[in-house]
Structures are given as C-alpha cells and as structure tokens.
N, C-alpha and C positions, 0 to 999 in steps of 0.2 A: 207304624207305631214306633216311640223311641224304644232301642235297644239297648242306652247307656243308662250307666248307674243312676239310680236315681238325683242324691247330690249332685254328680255332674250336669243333670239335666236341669237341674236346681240353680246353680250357677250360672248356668248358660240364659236362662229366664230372665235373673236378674241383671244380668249385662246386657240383653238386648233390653230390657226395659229402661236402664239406666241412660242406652244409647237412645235412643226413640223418644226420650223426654228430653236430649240435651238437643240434639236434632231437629226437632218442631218448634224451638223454643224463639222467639223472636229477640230473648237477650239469656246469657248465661251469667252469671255471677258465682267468682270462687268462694265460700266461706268456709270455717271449720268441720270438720265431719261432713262433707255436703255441697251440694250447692241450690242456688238459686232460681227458680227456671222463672221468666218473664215474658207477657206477649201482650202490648197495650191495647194492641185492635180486638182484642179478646179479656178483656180486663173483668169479665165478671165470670170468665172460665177459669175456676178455681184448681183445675187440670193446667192450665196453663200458666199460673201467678201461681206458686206456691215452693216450698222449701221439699229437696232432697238430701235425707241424711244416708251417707253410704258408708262409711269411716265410722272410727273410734270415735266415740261423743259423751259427753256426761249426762245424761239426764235431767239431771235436777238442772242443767243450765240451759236446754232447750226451748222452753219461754222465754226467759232471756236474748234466746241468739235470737229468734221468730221476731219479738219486736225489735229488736235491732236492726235487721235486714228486710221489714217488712211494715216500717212502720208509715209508708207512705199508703199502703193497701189499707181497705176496710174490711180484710177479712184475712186468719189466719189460716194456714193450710201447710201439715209436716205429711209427709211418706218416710219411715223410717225402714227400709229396704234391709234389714236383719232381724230375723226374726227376735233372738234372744234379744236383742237391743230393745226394740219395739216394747219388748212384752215389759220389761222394767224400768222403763218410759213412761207407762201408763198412768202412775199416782203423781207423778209431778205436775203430766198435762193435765189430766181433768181436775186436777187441785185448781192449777190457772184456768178453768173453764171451758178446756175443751171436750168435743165428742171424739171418744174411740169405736174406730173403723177396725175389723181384723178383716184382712182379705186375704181368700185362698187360692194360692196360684194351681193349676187343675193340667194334666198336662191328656192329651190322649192316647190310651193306649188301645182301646178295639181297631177292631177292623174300618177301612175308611167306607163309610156308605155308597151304595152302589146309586148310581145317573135312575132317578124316578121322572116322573111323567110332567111336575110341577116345574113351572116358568124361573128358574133364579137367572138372574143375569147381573152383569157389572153396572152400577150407574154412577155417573160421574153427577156430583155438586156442584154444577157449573153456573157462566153467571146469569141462565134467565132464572129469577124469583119464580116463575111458574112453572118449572122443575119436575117432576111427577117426587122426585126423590126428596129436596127440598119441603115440597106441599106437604108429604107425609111427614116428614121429621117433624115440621113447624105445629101441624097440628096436633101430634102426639105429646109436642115439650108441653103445647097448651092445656091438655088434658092433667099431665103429671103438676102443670105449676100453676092454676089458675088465678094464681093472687100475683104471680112475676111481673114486674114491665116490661116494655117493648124490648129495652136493650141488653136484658138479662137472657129470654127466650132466643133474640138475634145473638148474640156470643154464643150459646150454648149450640143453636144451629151450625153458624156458621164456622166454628173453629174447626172441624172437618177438613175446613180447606188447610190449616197450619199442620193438620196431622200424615199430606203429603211428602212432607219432607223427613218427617220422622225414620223409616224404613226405604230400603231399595225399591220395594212396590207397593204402594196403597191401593185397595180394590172396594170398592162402597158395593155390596150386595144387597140384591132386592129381589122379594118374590111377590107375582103379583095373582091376583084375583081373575075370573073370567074377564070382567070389565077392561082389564089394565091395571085399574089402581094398585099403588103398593100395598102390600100388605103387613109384612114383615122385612127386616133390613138387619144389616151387618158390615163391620170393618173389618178385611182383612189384611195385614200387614204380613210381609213377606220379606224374609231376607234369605235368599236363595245360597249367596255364599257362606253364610252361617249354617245352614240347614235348619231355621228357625222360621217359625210362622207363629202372629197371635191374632186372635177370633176377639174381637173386644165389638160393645154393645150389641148385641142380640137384641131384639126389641120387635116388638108385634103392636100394629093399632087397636087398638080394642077392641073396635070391632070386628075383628077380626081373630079374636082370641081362642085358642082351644078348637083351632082345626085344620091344625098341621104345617101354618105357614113358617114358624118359625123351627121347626124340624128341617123341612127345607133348605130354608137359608143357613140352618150349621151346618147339614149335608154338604151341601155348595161349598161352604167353605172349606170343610175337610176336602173335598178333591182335588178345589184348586192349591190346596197348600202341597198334598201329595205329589199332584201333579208337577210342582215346581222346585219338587227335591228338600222339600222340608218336613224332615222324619222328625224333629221335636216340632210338635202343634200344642198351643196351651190356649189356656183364657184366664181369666181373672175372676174370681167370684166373692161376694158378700159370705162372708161366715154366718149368719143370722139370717139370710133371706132363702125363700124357696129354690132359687134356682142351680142355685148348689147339687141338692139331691135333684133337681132336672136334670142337670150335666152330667150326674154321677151314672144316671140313666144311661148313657148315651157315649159309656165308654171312657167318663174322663176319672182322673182322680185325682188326689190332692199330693205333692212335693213338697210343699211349703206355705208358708205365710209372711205377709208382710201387713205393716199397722198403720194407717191411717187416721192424721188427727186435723179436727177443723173445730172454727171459733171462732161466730160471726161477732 
C-alpha cells in the first residue's frame, strides 16, 4: 500500500493520468490551460477526442475555448484535472449545456489479496475478431448501448488498442468461467519506474453478475501491480455510482477528485 502523504500521492495520480492521455493520443494539440488530445480512428471515443484543462483557466471561458478547439467534433468533452478548478467550473458548463461528471480518484491502501483458486490471466485484444476477450467486450458494449451503431460500439471496443501506448505496460485482465468464456475483465497500466499502477474498467458480463468474478480480476490486478514495484495503486470511480462503496470495500479510498463535462 502507498506510504506517502496523501497530496503527494495525489499528484503523482494526476501526472500519470495526464501522461497516459497525452501518450495514447494519436494527435496532441497545445491550447490555453490544457490541451487537446485526438485520435481519428477512434472518433467516437470521447476518452480519446476531448479537451484537458491542467493549468490556470477561467471558467466562464471554457465553452468558449471547447468550441473553438473542438468545433469540428460533434460532441463536447472537458476533464478539468483540479479539483477546486473543476468545482467553480460547474455553472458556466451546465449553463452551455453540459453534464457534470465528479470522479473519485481511489487509491489502495489494504493488504494486496492473496493468489485464489479462480482463472485471471492477461489477454491480449489482438487482431482475430473472434478473440474470446474481444467477444466479451463487444457483447457487453451491446448490452449497455442498445440503441448505438455499429461504429460507436467498434470505437468503444476497439480503442484499447490506442491505450497500449499510454503507460510502460498495458495488461488486459480476464477471468473466466468453467466453460472458458470470459467472464469479467480489466486494464491494467503500469508504470514500474514511477512506482505507479492504475486498475481502470472493471466490468462483469451480466451474466455473470454477483459471483465473484469481478473480485478476481481486481485481486489480479493488485498483485500484478505489487508485483511490479508499484506501491501507489489507484482507480478511478463515479461519485454518484455504486461502485465507489464496492471499492471502498475492498481497501481503496478516495485522495481526490477530478470533474468531468460532456455535451452531445
């Protein structure tokens, strides 16, 4: 578990996060407070097309900058990476129409989970479509988006592959059922000479819900991040959604926040 001050651990989050989005980005663009991040082959991964404010910004001119630098997209999307920034941010953006996201960055401090009996293993997004890892992703987006089209679900899939380059190691975790099939999954990013690791999508098929597979695959992941010399381990969580107090379960807590705003 991390042993430094909290703030410091705090900082260190957001610099690997800042790094890891400029990193995967298939174009960077400098602008005021911020930048750009852009990736056309993933054009409807709003993770991938959207604006980082990391700097001194004004607020009330945020909408302004977003369509300035974003007005060839059909969809807006700010991360404003300071919390106090973020939070007096809020009345401008949803005045112009957007939704606020608060996200809690979570970092772990228990004990790392001890090697259980259930199957995690690494699986690579490679390029047969019939993938076991792939299969389950695709059919789970389909689950969550049923109204999407084809090339929204495909971006949302496939951008996985852009988030190799983000960190020193990317690890796609999966645990599976008696059968094989996957069951639940996860990303783990690593950056070994940092001493940093982040745990991002955690995700369970539905069917598959509420029996233990996704306990698994964050077990998994805390080891292998242990394993690889990275004493700060975090995730990212929704302030509003269940799985907050699931994490909170399971050892993690909260350091900070950062704000989230989108505007289709």
């Amino acid at each position: 578990m991390s042993q430094t001050d909290p703030q410091t651990d705090l900082q260190r989050i957001i610099d690997f996060r800042i790094s890891f989005a400029r990193r995967q980005a298939g174009e960077v663009r400098e602008v005021p407070g911020g930048f750009l991040v852009l990736h056309r082959e993933y054009e409807r991964s709003h993770e991938h097309n959207q604006l980082h404010i990391t700097g001194p910004a004004d607020p009330e001119g945020l909408p302004e900058l977003a369509d300035a630098v974003m007005a060839f997209l059909p969809h807006r999307r700010i991360t404003v990476h300071d919390e106090a920034l973020g939070l007096i941010s809020v009345p401008a953006l949803e005045q112009a129409g957007y939704t606020h996201v608060t996200e809690v960055l979570m970092v772990h401090t228990g004990p790392v989970p001890e090697a259980g009996a259930a199957d995690v293993v690494e699986r690579e997004l490679g390029p047969d479509p019939h993938g076991l890892l792939r299969r389950a992703v695709t059919a789970q987006q389909w689950r969550w988006m049923p109204d999407a089209d084809e090339k929204t679900v495909h971006d949302l899939v496939e951008r996985r592959t852009a988030r190799r380059a983000g960190a020193e190691e990317v690890l796609f975790l999966a645990a599976h059922d008696d059968s094989g099939e996957i069951a639940s999954w996860a990303d783990l990013y690593l950056e070994p000479a940092a001493g940093v690791a982040q745990i991002e999508e955690v995700a369970t098929a539905e069917p598959y819900l509420r029996r233990g597979y996704a306990d698994s695959v964050l077990a998994g992941a805390l080891r292998r991040a242990a394993a690889a010399g990275c004493a700060l381990r975090f995730l990212v969580a929704d302030q509003e959604d269940w799985p907050l107090r699931w994490y909170g379960r399971r050892g993690f807590r909260a350091v900070g926040r950062v704000h989230s705003f989108s505007r289709f």
